[in-house]
C-alpha positions in Angstrom: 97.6 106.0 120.1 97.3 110.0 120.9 95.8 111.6 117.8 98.8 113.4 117.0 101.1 110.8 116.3 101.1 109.7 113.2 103.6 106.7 112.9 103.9 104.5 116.4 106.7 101.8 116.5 106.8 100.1 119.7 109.5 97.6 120.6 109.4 96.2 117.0 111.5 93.2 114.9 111.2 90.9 112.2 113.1 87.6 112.3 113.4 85.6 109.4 114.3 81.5 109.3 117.5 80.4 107.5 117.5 77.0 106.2 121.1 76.1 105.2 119.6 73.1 103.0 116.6 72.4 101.3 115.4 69.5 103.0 115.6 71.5 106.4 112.5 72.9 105.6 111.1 69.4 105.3 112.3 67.8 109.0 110.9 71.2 110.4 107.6 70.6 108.8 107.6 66.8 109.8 109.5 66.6 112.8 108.8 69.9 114.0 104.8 69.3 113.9 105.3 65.9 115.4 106.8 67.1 118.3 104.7 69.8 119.1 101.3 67.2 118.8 103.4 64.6 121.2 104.3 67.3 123.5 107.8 67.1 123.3 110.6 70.1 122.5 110.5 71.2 118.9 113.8 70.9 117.3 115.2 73.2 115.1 116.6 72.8 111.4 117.2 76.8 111.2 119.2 79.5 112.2 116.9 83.0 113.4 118.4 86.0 111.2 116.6 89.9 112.9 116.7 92.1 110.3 115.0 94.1 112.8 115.1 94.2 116.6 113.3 95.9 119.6 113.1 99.4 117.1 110.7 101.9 118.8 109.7 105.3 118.3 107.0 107.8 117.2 106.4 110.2 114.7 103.7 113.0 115.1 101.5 114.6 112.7 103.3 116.9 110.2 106.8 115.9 110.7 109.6 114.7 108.0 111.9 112.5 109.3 114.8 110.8 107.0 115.8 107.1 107.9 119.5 106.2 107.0 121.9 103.6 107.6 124.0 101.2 105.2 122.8 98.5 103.0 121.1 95.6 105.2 120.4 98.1 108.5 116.8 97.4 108.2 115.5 100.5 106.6 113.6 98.4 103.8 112.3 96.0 106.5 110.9 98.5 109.0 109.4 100.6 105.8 107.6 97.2 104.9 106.3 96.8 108.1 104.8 100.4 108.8 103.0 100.2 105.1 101.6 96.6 106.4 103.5 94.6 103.4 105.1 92.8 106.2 104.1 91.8 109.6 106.2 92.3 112.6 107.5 89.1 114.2 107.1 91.0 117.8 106.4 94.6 118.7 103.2 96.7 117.2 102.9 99.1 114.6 100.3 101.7 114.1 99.5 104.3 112.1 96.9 107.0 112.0 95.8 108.3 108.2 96.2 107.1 104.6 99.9 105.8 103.4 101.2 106.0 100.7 104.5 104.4 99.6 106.8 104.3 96.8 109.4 101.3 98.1 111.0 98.9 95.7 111.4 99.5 92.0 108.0 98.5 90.4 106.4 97.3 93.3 102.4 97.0 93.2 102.5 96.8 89.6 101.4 93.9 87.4 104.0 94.4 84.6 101.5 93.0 81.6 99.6 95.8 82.5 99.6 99.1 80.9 100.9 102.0 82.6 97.4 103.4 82.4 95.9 100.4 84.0 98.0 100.4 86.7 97.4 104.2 87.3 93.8 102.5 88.1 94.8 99.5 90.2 97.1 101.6 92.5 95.0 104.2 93.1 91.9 102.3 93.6 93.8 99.7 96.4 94.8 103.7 98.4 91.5 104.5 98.3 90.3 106.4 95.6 87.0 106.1 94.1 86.3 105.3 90.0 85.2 108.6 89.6 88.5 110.5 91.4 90.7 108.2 89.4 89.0 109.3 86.5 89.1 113.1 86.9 92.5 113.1 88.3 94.0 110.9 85.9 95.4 113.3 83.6 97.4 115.2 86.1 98.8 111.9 86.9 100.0 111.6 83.8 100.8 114.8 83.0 103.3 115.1 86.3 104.6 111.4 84.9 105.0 112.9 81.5 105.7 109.2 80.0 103.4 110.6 76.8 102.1 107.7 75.0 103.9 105.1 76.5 101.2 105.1 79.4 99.0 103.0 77.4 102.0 100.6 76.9 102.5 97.6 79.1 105.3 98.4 82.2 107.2 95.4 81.5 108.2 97.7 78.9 109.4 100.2 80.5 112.7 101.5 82.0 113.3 102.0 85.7 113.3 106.1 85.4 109.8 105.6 83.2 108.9 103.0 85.9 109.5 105.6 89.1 107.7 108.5 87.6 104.8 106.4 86.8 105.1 105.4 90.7 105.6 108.6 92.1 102.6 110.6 89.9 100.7 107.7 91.7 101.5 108.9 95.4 102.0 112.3 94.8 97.7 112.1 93.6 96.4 110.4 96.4 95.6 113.0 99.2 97.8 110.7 101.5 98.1 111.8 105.5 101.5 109.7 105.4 104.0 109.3 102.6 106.9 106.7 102.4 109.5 107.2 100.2 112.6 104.5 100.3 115.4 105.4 97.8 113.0 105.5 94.8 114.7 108.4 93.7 118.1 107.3 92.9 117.0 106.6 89.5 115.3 109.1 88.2 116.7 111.7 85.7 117.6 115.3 87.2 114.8 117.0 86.0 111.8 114.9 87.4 114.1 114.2 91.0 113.1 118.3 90.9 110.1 118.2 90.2 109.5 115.4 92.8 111.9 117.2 95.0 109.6 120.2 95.4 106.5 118.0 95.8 108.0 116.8 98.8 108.8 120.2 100.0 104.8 121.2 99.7 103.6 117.8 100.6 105.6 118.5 104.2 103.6 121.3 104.7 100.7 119.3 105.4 101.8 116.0 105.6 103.8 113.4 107.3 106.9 112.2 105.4 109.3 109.4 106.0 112.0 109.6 103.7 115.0 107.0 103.2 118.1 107.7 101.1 121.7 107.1 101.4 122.2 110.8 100.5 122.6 112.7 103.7 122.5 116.1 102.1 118.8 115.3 101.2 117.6 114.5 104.6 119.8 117.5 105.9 117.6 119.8 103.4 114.1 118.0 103.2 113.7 116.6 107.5 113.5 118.2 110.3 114.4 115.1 112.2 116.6 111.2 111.3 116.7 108.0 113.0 119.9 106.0 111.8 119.7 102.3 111.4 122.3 99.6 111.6 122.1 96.0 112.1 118.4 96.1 112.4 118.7 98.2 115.8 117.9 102.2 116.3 121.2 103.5 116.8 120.7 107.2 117.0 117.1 109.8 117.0 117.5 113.1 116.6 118.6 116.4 114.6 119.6 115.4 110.5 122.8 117.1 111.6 124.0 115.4 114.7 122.5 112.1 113.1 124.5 112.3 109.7 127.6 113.3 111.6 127.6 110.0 113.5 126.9 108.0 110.6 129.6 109.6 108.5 132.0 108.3 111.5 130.6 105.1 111.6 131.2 104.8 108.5 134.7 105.5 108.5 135.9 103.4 111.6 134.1 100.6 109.7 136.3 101.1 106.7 139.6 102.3 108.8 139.1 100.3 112.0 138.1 101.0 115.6 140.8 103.9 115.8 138.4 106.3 113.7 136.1 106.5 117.1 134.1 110.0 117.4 136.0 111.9 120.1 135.2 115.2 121.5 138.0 118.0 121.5 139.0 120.4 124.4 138.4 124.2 123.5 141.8 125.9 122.3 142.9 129.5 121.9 143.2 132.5 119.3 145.9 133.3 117.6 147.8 136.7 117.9 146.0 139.3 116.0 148.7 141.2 113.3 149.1 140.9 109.6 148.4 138.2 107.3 151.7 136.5 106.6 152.6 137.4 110.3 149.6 136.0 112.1 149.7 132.8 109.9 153.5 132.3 111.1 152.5 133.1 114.9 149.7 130.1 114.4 151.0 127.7 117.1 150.3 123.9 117.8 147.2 124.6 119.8 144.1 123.0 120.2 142.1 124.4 117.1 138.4 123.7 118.7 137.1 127.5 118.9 133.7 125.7 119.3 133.9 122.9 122.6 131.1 121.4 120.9 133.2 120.0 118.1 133.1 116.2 117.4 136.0 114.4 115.5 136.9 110.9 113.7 139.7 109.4 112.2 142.6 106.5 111.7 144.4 108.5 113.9 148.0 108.8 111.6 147.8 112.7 111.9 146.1 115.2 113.9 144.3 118.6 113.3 146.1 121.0 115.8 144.5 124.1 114.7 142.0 126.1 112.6 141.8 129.5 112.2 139.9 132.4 110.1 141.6 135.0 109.3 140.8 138.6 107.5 143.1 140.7 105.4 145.2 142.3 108.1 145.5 139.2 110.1 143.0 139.6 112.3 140.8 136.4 113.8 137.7 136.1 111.8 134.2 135.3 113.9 131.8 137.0 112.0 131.5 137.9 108.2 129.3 140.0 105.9 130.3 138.5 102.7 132.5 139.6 100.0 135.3 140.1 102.0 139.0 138.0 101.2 139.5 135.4 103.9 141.8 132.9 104.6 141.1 129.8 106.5 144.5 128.2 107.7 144.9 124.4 108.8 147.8 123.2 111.1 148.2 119.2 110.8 150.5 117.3 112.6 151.7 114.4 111.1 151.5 111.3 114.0 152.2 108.8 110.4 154.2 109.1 107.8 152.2 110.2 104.6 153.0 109.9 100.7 150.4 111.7 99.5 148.5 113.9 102.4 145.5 116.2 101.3 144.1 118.9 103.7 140.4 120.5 103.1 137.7 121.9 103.9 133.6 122.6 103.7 131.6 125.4 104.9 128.4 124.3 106.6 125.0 125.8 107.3 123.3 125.4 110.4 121.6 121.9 109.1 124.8 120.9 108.2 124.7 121.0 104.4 127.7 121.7 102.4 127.6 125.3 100.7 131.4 125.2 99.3 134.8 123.2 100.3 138.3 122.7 98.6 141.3 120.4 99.2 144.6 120.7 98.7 145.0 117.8 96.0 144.3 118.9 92.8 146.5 122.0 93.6 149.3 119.9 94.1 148.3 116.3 91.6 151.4 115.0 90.5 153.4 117.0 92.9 152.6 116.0 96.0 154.5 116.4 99.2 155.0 113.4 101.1 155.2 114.4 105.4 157.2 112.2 107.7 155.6 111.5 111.1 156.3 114.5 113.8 156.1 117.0 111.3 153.8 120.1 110.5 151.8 120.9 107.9 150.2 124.0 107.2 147.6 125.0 104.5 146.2 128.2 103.3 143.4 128.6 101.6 142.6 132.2 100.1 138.9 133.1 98.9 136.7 135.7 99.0 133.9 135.1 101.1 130.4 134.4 99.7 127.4 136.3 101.0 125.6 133.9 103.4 122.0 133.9 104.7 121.8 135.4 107.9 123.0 133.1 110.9 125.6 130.7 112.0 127.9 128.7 109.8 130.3 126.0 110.6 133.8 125.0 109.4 134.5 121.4 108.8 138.0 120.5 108.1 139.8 116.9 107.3 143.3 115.2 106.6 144.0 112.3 104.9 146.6 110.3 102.8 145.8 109.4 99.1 143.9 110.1 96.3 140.5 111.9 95.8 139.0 108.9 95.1 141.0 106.2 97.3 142.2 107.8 100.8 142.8 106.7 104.5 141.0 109.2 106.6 143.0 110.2 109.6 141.3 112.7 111.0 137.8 114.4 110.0 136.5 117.5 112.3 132.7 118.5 112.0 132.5 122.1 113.7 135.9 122.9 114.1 135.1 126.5 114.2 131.7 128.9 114.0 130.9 132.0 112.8 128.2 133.9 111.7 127.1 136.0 109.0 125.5 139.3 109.1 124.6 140.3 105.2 123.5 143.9 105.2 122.4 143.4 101.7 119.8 140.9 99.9 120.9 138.3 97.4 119.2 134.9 96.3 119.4 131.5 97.1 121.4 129.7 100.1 125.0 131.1 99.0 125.6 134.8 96.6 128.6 135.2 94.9 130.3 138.4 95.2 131.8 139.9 92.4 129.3 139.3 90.4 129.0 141.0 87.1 125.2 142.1 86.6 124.4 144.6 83.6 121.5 145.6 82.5 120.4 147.4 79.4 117.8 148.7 76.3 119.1 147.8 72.9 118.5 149.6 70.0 115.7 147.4 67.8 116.6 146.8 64.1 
């Protein structure tokens, strides 16, 4: 293994053997050992289950990658197997550095133990000597901030208490490699923070793989993602282009084979003229502005067009923030729909939602059902925020429903691009104009 890779997966899986019945287990045992001293063919009482099969890839030195996929793709499995909790039934795994893992709830603690002694047995079995448990033990517990409950047995503790004590752990090891599998889901807000921008240092100088069913935190934490599903690798590469094809997925799973990812023809721009008038001249037209643009859906109504306009009307392609806008949606209805609902999120370059709106709770209660063959139209009026530097996309969607409970018929990542060029400084990932910002001495009593 070249010493820059950090992680090396090569054609791995693990199979497991499903006995339907307990005596199964037995005639394998007997009749399976009698065969193979006689020299005859070994029957089987099983059925073979892969939770993982022929999964290969590497992971260098320094790089985050997030691992998603739905419940049972494997992600736990092949996590086991890299941290050497489970052995691969074929393939090889390697890795190059101390690991560090924070996987199931609790794991590698003895729950009659106190918190403190288990501070002791965890970081002795990574590697650290009496004497660095013993001076670094109070930041443990001070980034763990359980108070006096660390000298109080785990069995008495709650799964947020039982997670911090877990994460202080790893986060005071010096590990080369960290593994983090969907540990985080129950902490509070304030420690998911605090481990949060941990993670963000530790990347600096570590390797981190990272598992969640939140995409937005592998958008903002990785710099690469490998999606799982039914123990194979289905996709490797950007957080963006990876998340996108797992959102899909997930909808033609729920919707049927109809909600395939498709790739849309580039369209046109509307007439430039004023508002009212250039959103009345909007025709049936492809919308894609960007060819790139990938698209998913049940299929009982179709996006036909997106466009960006300014105040007069004009085509919008680049903004400085501040400015009104409005972003106009054509649908055409291929269904009929009670209860449709048309919105829209703007995207950064990783793909991470900044803002979005819909159309339903404008119209709940009042909503305006669409027979198939029609048009629908919707307008959204905002002023722009002020964006980072760069390029933004637009990611629009129609469906039939409820917020909650909703067919999706079609869902458009990139529908349009356009970039931002702020002439002016402002903080964090999205500024708010209009903001009222005063400053002043007051008069001491």
């Amino acid at each position: 293994m070249s010493s820059d890779i950090a992680i090396s997966v090569t054609n791995a899986g693990k199979c497991y053997l499903v006995y339907d019945k307990p005596e199964d287990r037995l005639k394998q045992a007997l009749f399976g050992g009698a065969a193979r001293m006689l020299g005859r063919p070994v029957p089987k009482y099983f059925r073979e289950f892969w939770a993982l099969r022929d999964v290969g890839f590497e992971i260098r030195r320094g790089e985050t990658v997030g691992i998603i996929g739905r419940n049972g793709a494997g992600k736990s499995t092949l996590l086991q197997m890299i941290c050497g909790t489970l052995t691969p039934t074929v393939g090889h795994i390697a890795t190059r550095g101390r690991v560090a893992a924070l996987l199931e709830l609790g794991a590698g603690f003895n729950p009659e133990f106190t918190g403190r002694e288990n501070v002791q047995l965890n970081a002795s079995i990574l590697g650290l000597t009496d004497a660095e448990i013993e001076e670094r033990f109070p930041a443990v517990a001070e980034f763990a901030g359980l108070g006096d409950f660390i000298d109080q047995p785990v069995k008495t503790y709650s799964s947020g208490m039982t997670v911090r004590l877990a994460f202080a752990v790893i986060a005071h090891v010096d590990a080369d490699i960290l593994i983090i599998d969907e540990a985080l889901a129950v902490g509070d807000a304030f420690f998911v923070q605090k481990c949060m921008r941990f993670l963000r240092d530790f990347t600096k100088r570590g390797t981190l793989l990272f598992v969640s069913h939140d995409s937005a935190a592998v958008l903002s934490l990785c710099d690469r993602a490998i999606w799982l599903d039914g123990g194979t690798l289905v996709q490797d590469g950007t957080p963006k282009e990876v998340s996108d094809g797992y959102l899909a997925k997930l909808y033609e799973t729920a919707q049927g084979p109809a909600s395939a990812l498709r790739k849309e023809p580039e369209g046109q721009k509307p007439s430039p003229g004023d508002i009212d008038g250039a959103i009345e001249k909007i025709g049936e037209v492809s919308y894609a502005h960007h060819e790139g643009a990938t698209s998913f859906g049940a299929g009982g109504a179709e996006i036909r067009n997106v466009v960006l306009l300014d105040a007069a009307g004009h085509p919008v392609l680049g903004v400085e923030g501040g400015e009104n806008v409005t972003l106009v949606i054509l649908v055409k209805a291929i269904a009929d729909m009670s209860s449709p609902i048309v919105g829209f999120y703007i995207r950064d370059r990783l793909g991470q939602n900044l803002i979005g709106e819909n159309t339903y709770l404008s119209y709940e209660g009042d909503h305006q059902a669409v027979s198939a063959g029609q048009t629908l139209r919707a307008r959204f009026d905002f002023k722009m925020p002020y964006l980072m530097n760069g390029d933004y996309s637009v990611c629009v969607a129609v469906a039939d429903g409820s917020q909650t409970s909703h067919v999706q018929h079609h869902w458009v990542n990139d529908a349009l691009i356009f970039k931002s060029y702020v002439r002016h400084g402002h903080r964090g990932l999205v500024g708010l104009p209009d903001m009222g910002v005063k400053l002043e001495a007051v008069a001491s009593s």
